[in-house]
N, C-alpha and C positions, 0 to 999 in steps of 0.2 A: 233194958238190955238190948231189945230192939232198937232202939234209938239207937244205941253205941253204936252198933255195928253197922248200922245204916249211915253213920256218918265215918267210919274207918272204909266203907266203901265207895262214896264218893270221895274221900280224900285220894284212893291208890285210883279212882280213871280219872282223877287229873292230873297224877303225877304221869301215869304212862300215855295221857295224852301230851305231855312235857315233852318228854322221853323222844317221842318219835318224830317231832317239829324237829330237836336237836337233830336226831339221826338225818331227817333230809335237809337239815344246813350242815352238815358235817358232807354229806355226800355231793350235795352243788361246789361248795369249796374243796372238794377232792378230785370232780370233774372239772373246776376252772383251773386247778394246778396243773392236771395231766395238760388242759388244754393252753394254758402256758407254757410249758415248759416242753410239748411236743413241739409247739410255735419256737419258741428259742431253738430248739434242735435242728428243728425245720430251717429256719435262719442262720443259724451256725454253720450247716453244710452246706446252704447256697453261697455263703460267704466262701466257705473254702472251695468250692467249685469257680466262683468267680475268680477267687482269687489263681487257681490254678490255669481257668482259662486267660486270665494278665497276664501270667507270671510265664507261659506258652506264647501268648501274642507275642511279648515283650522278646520273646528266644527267638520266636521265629523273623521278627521285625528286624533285631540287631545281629542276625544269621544273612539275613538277605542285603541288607546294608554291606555284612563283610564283604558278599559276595559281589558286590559292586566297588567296592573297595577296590578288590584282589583282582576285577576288570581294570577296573583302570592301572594297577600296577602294572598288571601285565600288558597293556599297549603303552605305557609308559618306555619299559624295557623290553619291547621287542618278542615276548612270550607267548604259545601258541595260545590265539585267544578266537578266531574268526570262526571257528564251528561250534563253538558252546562247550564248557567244559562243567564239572563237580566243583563246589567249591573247596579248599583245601580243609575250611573249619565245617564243611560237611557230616551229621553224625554218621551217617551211612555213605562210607567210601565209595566211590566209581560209582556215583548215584548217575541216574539217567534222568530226562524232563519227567517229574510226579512222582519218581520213585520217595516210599512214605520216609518219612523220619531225613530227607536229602535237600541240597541246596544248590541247583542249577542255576548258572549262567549264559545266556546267550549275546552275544555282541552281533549289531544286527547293522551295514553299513549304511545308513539313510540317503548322505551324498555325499560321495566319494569324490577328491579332486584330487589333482596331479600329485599334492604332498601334504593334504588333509585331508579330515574327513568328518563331517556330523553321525556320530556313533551314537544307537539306542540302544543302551545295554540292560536287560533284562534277568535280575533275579527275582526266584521263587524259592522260597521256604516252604513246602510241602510237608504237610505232617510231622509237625515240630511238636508231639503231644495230640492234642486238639487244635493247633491252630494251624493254618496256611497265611504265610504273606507273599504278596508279590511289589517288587519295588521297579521303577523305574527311572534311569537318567537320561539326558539328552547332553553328551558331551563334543567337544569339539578336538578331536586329534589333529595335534600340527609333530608331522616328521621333521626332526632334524641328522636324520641321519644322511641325506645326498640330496647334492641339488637339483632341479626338476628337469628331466627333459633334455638329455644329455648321451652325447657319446662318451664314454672312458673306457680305458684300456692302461692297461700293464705299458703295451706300445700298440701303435697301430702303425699298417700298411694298409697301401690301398691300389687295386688293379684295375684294369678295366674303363669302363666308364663310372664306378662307383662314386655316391656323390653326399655327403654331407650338405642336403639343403639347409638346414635352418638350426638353430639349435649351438650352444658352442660343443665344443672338443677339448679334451684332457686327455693328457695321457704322462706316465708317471715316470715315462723315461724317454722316448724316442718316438718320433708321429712322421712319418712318412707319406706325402698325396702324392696320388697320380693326378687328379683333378681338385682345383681348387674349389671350396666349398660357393656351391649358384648362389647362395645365398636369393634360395628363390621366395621366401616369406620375409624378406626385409624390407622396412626395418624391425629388429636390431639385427647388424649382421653379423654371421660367427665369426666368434673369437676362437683362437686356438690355444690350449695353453699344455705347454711341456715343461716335465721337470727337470729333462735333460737338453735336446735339441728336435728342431725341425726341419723339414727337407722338402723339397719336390720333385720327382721322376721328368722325365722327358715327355711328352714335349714343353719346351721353356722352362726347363730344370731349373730352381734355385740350390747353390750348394748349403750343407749343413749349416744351421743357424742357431747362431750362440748364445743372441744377448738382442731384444725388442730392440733397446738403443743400445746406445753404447753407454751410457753412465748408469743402466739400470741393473746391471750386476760388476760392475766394476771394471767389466773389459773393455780392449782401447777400440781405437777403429775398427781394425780388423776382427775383433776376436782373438788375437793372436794363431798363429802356426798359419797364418792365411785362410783362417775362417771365416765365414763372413759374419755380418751384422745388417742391421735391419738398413741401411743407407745402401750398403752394395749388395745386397739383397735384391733393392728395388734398381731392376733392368732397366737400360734403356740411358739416353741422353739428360734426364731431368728437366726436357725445354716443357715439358706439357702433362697435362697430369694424366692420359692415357700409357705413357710411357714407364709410369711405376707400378709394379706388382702391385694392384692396388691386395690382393688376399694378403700379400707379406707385412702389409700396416698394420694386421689385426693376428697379427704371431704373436706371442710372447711365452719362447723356450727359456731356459733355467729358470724356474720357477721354483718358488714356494711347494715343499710334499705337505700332508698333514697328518697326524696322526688322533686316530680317539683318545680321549680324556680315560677312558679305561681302561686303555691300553697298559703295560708295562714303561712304554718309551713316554707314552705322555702321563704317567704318573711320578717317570722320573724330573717332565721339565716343570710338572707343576711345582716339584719337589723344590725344585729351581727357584721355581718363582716363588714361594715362600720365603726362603729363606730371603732372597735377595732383594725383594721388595722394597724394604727399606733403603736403601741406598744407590739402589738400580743397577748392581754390577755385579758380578761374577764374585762369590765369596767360595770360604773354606767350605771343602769337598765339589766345588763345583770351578777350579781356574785351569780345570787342563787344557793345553793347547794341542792342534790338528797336529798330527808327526810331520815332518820333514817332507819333503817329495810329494807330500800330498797334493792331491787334483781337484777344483772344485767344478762344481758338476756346468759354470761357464767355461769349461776346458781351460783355464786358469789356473795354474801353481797356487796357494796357498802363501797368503803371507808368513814370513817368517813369527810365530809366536802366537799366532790366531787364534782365539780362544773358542772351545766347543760351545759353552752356553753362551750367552748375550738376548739381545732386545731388539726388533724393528719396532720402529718409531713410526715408519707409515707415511713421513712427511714428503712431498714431493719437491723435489730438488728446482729453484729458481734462481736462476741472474736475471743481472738486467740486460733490459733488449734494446731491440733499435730505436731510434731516436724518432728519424723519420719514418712518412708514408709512405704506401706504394703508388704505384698509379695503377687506377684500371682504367679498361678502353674495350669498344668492341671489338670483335677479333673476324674471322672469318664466320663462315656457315658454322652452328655448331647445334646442341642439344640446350643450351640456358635461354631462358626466358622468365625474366621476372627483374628485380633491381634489388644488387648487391654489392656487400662494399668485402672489404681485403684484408687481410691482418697478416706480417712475417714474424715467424722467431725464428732463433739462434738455437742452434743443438753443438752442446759443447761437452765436454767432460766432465763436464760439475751438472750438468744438467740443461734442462731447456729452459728457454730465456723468457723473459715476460713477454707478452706481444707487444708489436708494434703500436703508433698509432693508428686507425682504421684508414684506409682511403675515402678517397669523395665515392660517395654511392654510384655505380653505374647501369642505368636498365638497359637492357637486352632483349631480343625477340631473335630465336631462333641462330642465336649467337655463341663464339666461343666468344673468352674473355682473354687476350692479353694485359697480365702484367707487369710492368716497367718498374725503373727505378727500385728494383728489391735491394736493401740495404745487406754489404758483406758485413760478417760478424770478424769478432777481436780472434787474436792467434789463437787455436785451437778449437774455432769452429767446422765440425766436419758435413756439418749437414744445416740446411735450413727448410722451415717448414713453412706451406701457405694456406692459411687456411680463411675460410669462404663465410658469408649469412647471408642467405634468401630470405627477403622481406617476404612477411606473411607465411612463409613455412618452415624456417630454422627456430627453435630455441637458443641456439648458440653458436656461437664458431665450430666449424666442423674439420678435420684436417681433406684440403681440397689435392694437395700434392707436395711429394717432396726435392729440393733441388739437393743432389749429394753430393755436393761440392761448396765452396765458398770462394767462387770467382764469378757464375755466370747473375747477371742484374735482369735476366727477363726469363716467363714464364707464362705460357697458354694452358690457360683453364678451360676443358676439354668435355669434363665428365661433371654433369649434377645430379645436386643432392636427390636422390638417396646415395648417392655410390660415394657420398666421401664418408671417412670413419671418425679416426680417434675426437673427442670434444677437446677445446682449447682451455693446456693448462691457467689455470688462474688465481691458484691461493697456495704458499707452500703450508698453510698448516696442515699438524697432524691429522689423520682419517680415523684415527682410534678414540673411541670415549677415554677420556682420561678418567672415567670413576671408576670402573671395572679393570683398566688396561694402563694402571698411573704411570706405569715406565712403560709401557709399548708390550709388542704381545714379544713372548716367551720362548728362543726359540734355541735348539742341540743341531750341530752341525752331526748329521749319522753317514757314515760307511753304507755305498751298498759296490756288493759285488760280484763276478761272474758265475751261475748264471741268470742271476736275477737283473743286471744291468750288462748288455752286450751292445754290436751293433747291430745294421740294419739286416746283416747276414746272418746274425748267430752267432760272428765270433767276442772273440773275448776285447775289450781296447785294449788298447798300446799306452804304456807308462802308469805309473802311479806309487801311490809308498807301499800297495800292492799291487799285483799283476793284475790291471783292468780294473780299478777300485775310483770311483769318484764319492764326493764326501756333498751330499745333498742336508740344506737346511730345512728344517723341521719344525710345523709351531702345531700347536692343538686346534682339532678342525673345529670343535663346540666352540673355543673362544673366537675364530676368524668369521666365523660360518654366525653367530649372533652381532661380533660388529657389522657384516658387507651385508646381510642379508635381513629380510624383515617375509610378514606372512601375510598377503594378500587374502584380506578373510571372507572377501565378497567371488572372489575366482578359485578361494582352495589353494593358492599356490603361492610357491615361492618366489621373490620377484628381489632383484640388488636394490640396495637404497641408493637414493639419488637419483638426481632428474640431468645428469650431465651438464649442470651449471655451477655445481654445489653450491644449492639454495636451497635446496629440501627440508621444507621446518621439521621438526624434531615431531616424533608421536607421543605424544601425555595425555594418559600412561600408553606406555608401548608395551607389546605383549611381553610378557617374560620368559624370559631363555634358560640355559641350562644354569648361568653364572649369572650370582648378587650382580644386580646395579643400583645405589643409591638411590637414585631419582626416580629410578625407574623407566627410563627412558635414552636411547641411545643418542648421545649427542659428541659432536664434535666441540672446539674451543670456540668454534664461531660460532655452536648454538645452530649447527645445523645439520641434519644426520650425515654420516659417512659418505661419499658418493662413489660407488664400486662402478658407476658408467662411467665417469668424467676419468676414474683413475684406475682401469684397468689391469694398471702393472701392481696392483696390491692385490689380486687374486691369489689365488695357493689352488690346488692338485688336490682333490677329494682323496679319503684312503677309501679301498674298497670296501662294500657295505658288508656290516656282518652277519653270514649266510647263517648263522644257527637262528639270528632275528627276523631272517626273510624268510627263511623256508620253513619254519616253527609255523604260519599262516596260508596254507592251501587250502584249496577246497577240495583237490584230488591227484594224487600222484600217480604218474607210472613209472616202473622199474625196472631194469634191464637197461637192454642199449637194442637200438632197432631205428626202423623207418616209420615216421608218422604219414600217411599217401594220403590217411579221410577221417572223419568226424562225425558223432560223437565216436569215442573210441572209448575201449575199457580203462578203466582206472581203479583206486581207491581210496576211501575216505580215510579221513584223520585215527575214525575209530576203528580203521580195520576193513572197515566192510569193503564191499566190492559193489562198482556203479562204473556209470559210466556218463562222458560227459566232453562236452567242446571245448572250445578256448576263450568264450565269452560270445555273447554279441552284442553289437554296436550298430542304435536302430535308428541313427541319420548321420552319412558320412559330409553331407554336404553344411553342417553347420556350423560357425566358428566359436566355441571348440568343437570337436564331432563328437559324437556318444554322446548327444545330453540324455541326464534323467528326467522320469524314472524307465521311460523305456527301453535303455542299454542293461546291460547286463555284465558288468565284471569277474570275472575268475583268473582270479590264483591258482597258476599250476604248475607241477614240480615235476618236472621229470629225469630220473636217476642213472645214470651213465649217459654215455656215448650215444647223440642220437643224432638223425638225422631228417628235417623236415622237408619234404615233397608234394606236389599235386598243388590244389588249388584250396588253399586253407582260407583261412582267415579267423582274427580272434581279437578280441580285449580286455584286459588288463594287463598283467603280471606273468611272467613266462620265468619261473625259475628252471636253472638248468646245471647240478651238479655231477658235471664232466666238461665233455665237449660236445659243440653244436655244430651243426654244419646244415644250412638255409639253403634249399633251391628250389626249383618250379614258380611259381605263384604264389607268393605269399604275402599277404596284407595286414598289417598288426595295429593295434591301436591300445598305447602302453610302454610297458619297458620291459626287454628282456634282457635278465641278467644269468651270465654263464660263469661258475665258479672254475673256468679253464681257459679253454681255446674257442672264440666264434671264430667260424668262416660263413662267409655270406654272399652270394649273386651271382649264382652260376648261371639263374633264371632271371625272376622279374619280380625283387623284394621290395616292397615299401613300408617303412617303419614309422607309424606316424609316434614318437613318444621318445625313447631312448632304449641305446644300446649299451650294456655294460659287461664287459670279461675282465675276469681279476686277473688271464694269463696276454694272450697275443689277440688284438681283434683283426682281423683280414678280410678286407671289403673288397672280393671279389668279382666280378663281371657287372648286370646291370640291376645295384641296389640305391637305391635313395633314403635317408633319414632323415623324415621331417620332424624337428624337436622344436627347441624354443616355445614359441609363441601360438606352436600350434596346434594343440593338444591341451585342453583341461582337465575333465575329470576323464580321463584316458588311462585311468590308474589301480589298482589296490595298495592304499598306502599301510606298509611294511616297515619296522626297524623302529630305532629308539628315537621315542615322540614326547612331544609335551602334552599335558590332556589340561582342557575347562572347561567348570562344568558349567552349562547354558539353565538346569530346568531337571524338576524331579517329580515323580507323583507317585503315590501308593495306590494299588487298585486291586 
């Protein structure tokens, strides 16, 4: 009995030593589960944490891209962008730099030129969730909205001793000097260009001027009603080339107007050009003709049946020329020194004639030149032209003088090069890329009328199919302004194509403009770009720059109408606030161009009505001005000032180095000077509807 039970009790302590091994492998594998599956949990939320903080970068990444994006739109089209703005896809509207959950933009000018600018534009995504990004680009703005460095005006006068030094001139109806432009930075020297006529006051008045030549708007010698033309124009006997206005060689009134591409007018000639592409001609809804009595703006009647729309072709009108050479020889005491030979054409109705053959070369030391034997041209020659080459300093024929008649066989060459102008024609092909421009550019004869087009008084003209109405041709300024024009990307600026020989090889690739071109590059049919020097009479009249696109870009307004006497003055910023501030400065005037960076300092600024500047200023860049202006005392600029009214200017002692631009009357006043052209680069805040590329980007 002992025994049994002795042995049912070591059976039960090894079952419950069983028992409790199980219970702590039951318990290890109940602590390796927790410890699994806290690990998995643990893992599962760092994943969705990860993945929240992607799914945030990824917002905040493609938030700050928009907002580089929506930079570059808006320097594209002209839209306030030079103080920084919110981006529109913003989660938090009218956000500010850091504001959380926001998406700031700032556009920051790096170097600014006449009509570009290397632009760093800077977006930040700021508390997108958990993330921040910051993006940046380095892009390249080129303005096409006006060309660089430029006087324009509705009309101009001019009193005093005021003086157009450098730089050309437009004006969109009527250009009036008192003094012809010194042309004291040539070369190149100003061109003047009117869409109506041009003139000059007393002393050595020229009367009203019609037509450059006479075959370049269709009128005869005179102009008709006894207006002149560029031959009786140029004063004087015709024996010697001091004797010709030489300013009047570089006229060319009834000009080409233009209008923007976004316009209504140029929406309708593009409309034109659609349809009519095809066949190159005036189709259904677009064959109406000028009315009856109509006047065109070379004070010319209207031919009977003249159609509104049509095509310039751009090609420069050639006969042939004279057969023989001239002679040259040395003349008396004069200003030439160096060895040069002689070239004549013929100026006819159909156009100017091929050149001569050259003369035998003649050197000179402190010499004038007579030339002999000048060959007379066929009936209906009213003019002929002589034009000159200086070995070792011409590229080409230059116009040295004109004889206005077609009787006299001799002529003294008086004045050299620099002082002769126009280059000698030489090819009549077209100047338009025929890929973009297959029929020629596109253009509406438009009505304008009193008082937008008067005379030099303010009254209304005399005659038309209405009282005072002349009928101005019209093409789109994006398509003209892309063939004549190309973008100097090492100066920032705007520069004509062509080298005045039309040899200029083509750019491949060429940058690209507002309109498709196939190749990509603007070329003529000889395969060589347009040359806006050699042919100056294919210019057109800028339309005035659109002020919501220029003044949308200040740095500080003032408002009201008053006297500006000193600087800094009060203003305020884009966002309201109140500061104060100069006109720029400009920290080496003595350098070609002046204001280099980074040490100048440009500012845009707006100021609203009626003002008047006094004292001893000075400033650079951008002077917007919506009213009227009126410049006197001392004032030194370096830039462009554009008045959406009336400039009057030079009661005192103005110097402009940049350009001046009024959408109404400009009035050049007592003693002002405008140095444009050539001589001013980044003298600018470049403003208005631009093309952008991009150079370079980095996330940081």
């Amino acid at each position: 009995m002992l025994s049994l039970m002795w042995k049912l009790f070591e059976k039960s302590r090894f079952r419950a030593r069983d028992r409790g091994a199980a219970l702590i492998t039951v318990l290890l594998f109940v602590v390796l589960m927790f410890i699994l599956i806290t690990a998995m949990l643990s893992v599962t939320g760092n994943e969705v944490v990860i993945a929240g903080l992607q799914k945030d970068g990824i917002r905040a990444t493609e938030l700050a891209q928009a907002g580089l994006q929506e930079a570059i739109a808006r320097v594209m089209n002209g839209r306030a962008y030079i103080t920084g703005f919110c981006s529109a896809l913003s989660p938090t509207p009218g956000c500010q730099a850091g504001t959380p959950n926001g998406v700031y933009v700032t556009v920051t000018q790096v170097y600014p030129g006449a009509n570009a600018a290397y632009l760093q534009i800077d977006a930040v995504a700021t508390g997108i969730g958990r993330a921040t990004r910051h993006l940046t680009a380095l892009v390249l703005q080129e303005v096409i909205a006006f060309p660089p460095n430029v006087t324009f005006a509705a009309s101009v006068t001019e009193q005093g001793s005021a003086d157009i030094s450098c730089g050309d001139a437009y004006s969109q109806t009527f250009l009036r000097y008192k003094n012809p432009p010194s042309n004291g930075c040539a070369p190149p020297q100003t061109l003047t260009y009117a869409g109506y006529r041009i003139s000059k006051t007393t002393p050595n008045d020229v009367p009203l001027c019609y037509s450059a030549r006479p075959w370049m708007a269709g009128a005869g010698v005179n102009c008709g009603n006894t207006k002149s033309d560029f031959a009786t124009a140029n004063a004087g006997n015709g024996t010697k080339s001091s004797d010709n206005n030489q300013d009047v060689q570089n006229w060319y009134p009834s000009m080409r107007l233009t209008t923007p591409q976004s316009s209504t007018l140029g929406r309708d000639i593009l409309g034109f050009q659609a349809i009519a592409n095809p066949v190159c001609q005036p189709t259904v809804g677009y064959q109406d003709s000028i009315p009856p009595l109509a006047i065109l703006q070379n004070e010319i009647a209207a031919p009977s049946n003249m159609k509104v729309y049509g095509y310039d072709t751009d090609t420069p009108p050639m006969v042939a020329g004279p057969a023989t050479k001239p002679t040259a020889a040395a003349g008396a005491s004069g200003p030439l020194n160096s060895t040069y030979t002689i070239v004549v054409t013929w100026w006819t109705s159909s156009g100017e004639s091929y050149a001569s053959p050259a003369s035998d070369p003649i050197s000179v030391t402190n010499k004038n030149i007579d030339v002999t034997n000048i060959p007379t041209g066929p009936g209906g020659t009213t003019a002929r032209g002589i034009y000159a080459f200086k070995s070792g300093v011409s590229g080409y024929y230059q116009l040295a003088g004109v004889i206005p008649n077609n009787t006299a066989t001799t002529f003294t060459i008086d004045l050299d090069q620099p002082k002769w102008t126009t280059p000698l024609q030489t090819s009549p092909v077209s100047q338009l890329d025929p890929d973009f421009l297959r029929c020629g550019l596109p253009y509406k004869w438009v009505a304008m009328d009193y008082p937008d087009l008067s005379d030099e008084t303010g009254s209304p003209l005399p005659g038309g199919d209405v009282a005072g109405r002349r009928w101005f041709k019209t093409i789109i300024f994006e398509q003209w302004f892309q063939n004549y024009w190309r973008m100097d990307t090492d100066k920032l600026t705007l520069v004509k194509r062509g080298n005045g020989q039309g040899t200029q090889a083509c750019l491949n690739p060429d940058l690209p403009g507002p309109f498709a071109d196939p190749d990509g590059s603007i070329c003529t049919a000889n395969n060589t770009q347009p040359d806006l020097i050699q042919y100056p009479q294919f210019a057109a009249v800028p339309p005035f720059p659109d002020m919501s696109s220029v003044s949308s870009n200040y740095h500080c307004s003032k408002s009201g109408s008053g006297v500006l006497n000193s600087l800094p003055t009060s203003c305020t910023k884009p966002d309201g606030s109140s500061t104060t501030s100069d006109l720029g400065y400009c920290s080496d005037t003595s350098t070609t161009p002046p204001c280099p960076p980074p040490g100048s300092r440009s500012v845009a600024f707006e100021l609203n009505g009626d003002w008047t500047i006094n004292g001893n200023l000075t400033g650079y860049g951008t002077i917007v001005v919506n009213g009227n202006l009126v410049v006197n005392g001392t004032f030194t600029y370096y830039g462009t000032i554009i008045v959406n009214g009336t400039l009057q200017a030079g009661t005192g002692n103005v110097n402009v180095y940049g350009g001046l631009v009024a959408q109404d009357t400009l009035r050049l006043i007592g003693n002002i000077t405008v140095n444009g052209g050539t001589t001013v680069g980044s003298a600018g805040v470049p403003t208005g509807n631009s093309l952008v590329f991009g150079k370079a980007w980095y996330e940081r």
